[in-house]
SEGU-385855 format. One record per residue: residue in one letter; x, y, z of N, C-alpha, C in turn. Coordinates in steps of 0.02 Angstrom, whole numbers, m for minus. Atoms other than C-alpha are relative to their C-alpha. Layout:
% SEGU-385855
+------+--------+--------+--------+--------+--------+--------+--------+--------+--------+
: type :    n_X :    n_Y :    n_Z :   ca_X :   ca_Y :   ca_Z :    c_X :    c_Y :    c_Z :
+------+--------+--------+--------+--------+--------+--------+--------+--------+--------+
:    a :      X :      Y :      Z :      X :      Y :      Z :      X :      Y :      Z :
...
+------+--------+--------+--------+--------+--------+--------+--------+--------+--------+
//
This chain:
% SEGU-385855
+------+--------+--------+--------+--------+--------+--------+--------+--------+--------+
: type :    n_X :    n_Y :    n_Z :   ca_X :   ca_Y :   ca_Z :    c_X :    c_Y :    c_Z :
+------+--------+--------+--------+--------+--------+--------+--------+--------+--------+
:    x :     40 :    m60 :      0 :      0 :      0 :      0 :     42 :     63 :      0 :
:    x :    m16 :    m51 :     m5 :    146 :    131 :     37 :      6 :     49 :    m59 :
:    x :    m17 :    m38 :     38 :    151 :    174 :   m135 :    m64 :     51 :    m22 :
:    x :     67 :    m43 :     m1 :    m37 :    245 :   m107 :     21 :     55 :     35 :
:    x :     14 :    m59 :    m51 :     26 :    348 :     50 :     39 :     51 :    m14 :
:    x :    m27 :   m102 :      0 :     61 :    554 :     32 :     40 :     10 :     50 :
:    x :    m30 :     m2 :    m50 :    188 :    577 :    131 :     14 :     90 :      1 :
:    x :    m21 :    m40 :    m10 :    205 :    770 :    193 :     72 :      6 :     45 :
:    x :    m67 :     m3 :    m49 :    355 :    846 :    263 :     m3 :     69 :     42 :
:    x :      8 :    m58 :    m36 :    370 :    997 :    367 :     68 :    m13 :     44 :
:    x :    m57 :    m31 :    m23 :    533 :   1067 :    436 :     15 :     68 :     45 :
:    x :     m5 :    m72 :     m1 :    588 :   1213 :    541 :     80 :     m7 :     27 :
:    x :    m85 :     m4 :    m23 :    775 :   1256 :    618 :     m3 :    m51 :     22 :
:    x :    m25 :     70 :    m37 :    777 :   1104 :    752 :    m43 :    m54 :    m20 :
:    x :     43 :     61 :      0 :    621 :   1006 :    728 :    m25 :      0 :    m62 :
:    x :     27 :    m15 :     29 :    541 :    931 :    609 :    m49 :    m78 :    m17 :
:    x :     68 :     77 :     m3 :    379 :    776 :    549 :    m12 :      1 :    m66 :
:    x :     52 :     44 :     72 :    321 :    665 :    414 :    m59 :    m13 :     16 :
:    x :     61 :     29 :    m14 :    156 :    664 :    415 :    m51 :    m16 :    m63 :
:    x :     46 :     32 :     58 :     22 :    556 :    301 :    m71 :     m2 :     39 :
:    x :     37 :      4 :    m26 :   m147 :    579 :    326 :    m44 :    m58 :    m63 :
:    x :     15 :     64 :     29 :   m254 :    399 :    264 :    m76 :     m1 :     10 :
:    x :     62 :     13 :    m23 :   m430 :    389 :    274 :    m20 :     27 :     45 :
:    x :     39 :    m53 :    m77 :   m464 :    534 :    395 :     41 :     m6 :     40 :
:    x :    m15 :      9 :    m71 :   m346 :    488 :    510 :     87 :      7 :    m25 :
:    x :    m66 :    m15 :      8 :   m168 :    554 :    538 :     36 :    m44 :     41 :
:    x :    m76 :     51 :    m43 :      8 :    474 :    561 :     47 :     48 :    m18 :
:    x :    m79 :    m16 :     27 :    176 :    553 :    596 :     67 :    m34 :     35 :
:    x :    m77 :      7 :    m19 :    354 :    549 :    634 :     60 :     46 :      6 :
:    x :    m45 :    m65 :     m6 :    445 :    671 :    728 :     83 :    m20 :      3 :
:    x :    m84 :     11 :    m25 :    616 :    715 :    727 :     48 :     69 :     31 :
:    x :    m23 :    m44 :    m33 :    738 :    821 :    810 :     72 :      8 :    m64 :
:    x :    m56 :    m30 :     30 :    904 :    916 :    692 :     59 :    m12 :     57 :
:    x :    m52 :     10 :    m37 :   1073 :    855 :    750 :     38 :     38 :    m37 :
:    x :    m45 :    m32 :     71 :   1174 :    975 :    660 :    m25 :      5 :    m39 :
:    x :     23 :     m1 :     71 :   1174 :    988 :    490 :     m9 :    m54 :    m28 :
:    x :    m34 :     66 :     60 :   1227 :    820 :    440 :    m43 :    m72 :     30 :
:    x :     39 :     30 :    m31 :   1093 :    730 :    555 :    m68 :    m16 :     17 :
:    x :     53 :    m31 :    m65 :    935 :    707 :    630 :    m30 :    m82 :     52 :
:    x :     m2 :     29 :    m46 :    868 :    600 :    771 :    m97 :    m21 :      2 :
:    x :     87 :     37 :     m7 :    684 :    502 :    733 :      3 :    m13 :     91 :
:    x :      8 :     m4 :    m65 :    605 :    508 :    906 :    m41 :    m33 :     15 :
:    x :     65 :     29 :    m15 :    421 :    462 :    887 :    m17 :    m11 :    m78 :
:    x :     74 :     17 :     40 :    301 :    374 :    762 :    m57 :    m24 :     28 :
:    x :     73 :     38 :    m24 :    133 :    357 :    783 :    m27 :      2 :    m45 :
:    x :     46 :      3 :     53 :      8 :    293 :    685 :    m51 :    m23 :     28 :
:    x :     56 :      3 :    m68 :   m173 :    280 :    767 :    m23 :    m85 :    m56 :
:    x :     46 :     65 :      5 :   m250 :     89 :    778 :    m30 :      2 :    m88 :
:    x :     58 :     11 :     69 :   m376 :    115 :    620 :     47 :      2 :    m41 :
:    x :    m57 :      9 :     67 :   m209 :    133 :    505 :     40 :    m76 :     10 :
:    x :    m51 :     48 :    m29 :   m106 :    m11 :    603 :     12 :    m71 :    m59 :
:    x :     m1 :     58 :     40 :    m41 :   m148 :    473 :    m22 :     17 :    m53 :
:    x :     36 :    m44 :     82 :    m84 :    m31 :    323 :     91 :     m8 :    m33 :
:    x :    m73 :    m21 :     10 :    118 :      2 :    307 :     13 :     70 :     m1 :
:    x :      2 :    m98 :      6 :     99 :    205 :    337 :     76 :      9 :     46 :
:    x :    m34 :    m39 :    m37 :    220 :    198 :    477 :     65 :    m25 :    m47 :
:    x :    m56 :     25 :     58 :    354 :     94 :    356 :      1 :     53 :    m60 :
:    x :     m8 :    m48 :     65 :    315 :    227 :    212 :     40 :     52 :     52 :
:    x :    m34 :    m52 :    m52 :    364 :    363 :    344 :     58 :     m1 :     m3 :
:    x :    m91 :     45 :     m2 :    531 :    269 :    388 :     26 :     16 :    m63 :
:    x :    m14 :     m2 :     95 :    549 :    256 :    193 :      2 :     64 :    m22 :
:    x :    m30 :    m68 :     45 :    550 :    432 :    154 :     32 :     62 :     31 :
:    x :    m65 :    m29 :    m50 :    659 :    492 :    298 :     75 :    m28 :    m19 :
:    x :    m63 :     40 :     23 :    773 :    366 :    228 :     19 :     39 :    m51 :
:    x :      4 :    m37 :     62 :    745 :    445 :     75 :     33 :     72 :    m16 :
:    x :    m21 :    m54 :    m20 :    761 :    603 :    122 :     68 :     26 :     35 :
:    x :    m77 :     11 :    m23 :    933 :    565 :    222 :     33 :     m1 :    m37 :
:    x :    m48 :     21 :     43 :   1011 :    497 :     80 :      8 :     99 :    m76 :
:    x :      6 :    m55 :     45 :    955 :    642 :    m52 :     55 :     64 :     41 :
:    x :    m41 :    m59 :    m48 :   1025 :    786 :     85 :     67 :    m16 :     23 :
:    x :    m48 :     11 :    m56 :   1171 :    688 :    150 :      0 :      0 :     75 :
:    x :      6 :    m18 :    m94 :   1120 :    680 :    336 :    m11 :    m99 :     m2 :
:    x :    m12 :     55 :     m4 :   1125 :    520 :    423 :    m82 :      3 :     71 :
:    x :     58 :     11 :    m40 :    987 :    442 :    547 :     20 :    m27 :     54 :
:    x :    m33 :     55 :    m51 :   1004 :    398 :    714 :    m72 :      6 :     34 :
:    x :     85 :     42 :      0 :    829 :    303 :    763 :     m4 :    m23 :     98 :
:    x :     39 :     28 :    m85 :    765 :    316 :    957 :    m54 :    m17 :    m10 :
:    x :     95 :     49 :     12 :    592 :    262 :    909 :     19 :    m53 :      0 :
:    x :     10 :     63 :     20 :    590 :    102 :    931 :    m20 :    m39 :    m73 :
:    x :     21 :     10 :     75 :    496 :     74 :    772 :     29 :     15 :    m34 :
:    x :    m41 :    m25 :     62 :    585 :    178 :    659 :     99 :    m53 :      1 :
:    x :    m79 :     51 :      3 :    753 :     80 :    731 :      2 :    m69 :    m30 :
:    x :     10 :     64 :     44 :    664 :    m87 :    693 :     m6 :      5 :    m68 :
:    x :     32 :     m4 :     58 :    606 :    m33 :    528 :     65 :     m1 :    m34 :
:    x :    m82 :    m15 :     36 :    790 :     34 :    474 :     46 :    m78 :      6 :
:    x :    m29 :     60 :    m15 :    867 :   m130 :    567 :     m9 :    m57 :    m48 :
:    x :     46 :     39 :     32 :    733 :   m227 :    460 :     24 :      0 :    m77 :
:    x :      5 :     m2 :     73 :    798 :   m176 :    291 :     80 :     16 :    m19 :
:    x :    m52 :    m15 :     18 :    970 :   m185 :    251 :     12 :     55 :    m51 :
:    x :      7 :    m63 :     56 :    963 :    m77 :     99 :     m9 :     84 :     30 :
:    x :     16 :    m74 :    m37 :    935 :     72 :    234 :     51 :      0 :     44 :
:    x :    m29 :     m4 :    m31 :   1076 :     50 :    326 :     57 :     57 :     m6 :
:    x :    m44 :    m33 :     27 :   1184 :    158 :    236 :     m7 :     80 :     32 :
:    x :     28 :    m74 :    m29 :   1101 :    324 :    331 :     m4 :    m24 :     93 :
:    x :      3 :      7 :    m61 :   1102 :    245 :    500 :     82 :     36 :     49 :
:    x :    m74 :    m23 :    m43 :   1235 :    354 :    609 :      8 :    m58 :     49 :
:    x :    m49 :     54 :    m39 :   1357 :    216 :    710 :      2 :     56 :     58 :
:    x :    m29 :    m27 :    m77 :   1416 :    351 :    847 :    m40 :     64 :    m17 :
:    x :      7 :    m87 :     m7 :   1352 :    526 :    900 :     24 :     34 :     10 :
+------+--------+--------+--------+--------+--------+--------+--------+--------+--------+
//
């Protein structure tokens, strides 16, 4: 399905969220600016009525995306977003090793 979901972006100096809204009902994924060359996924949520759609995996997917295009690297405290990255070798390449 992720290739159905809209993924917005929204940015400001430190913070910033992916958010997709699916059938009425919103999902995002915040993150925090580590520098320039960084940023630091914190939270995803995606409410029950989306769960097992793949919204929060599209999310993941175009932070990845978005890492790679800018040069910044990811370093994943969400739980989810860490599994998701962990989950897919092909995304490893944006995962920061040290802080």
């Amino acid at each position: 399905m992720d290739s159905e979901i809209e993924i917005a972006r929204e940015e400001g100096d430190s913070k910033g969220r992916y958010l997709a809204v699916v059938d009425g009902y919103e999902a995002e994924m915040t993150y925090s600016r580590l520098g320039a060359r960084a940023i630091i996924i914190y939270h995803t949520g995606v409410p029950e009525a989306l769960r097992g759609r793949g919204v929060g995996e599209a999310m993941v997917r175009r932070g990845v995306e978005d890492a790679r295009a800018e040069g910044r690297k990811i370093v994943p405290l969400c739980p989810f977003a860490k599994a998701q990255i962990d989950r897919h070798p092909e995304w490893q390449d944006v995962l920061q090793r040290k802080c």
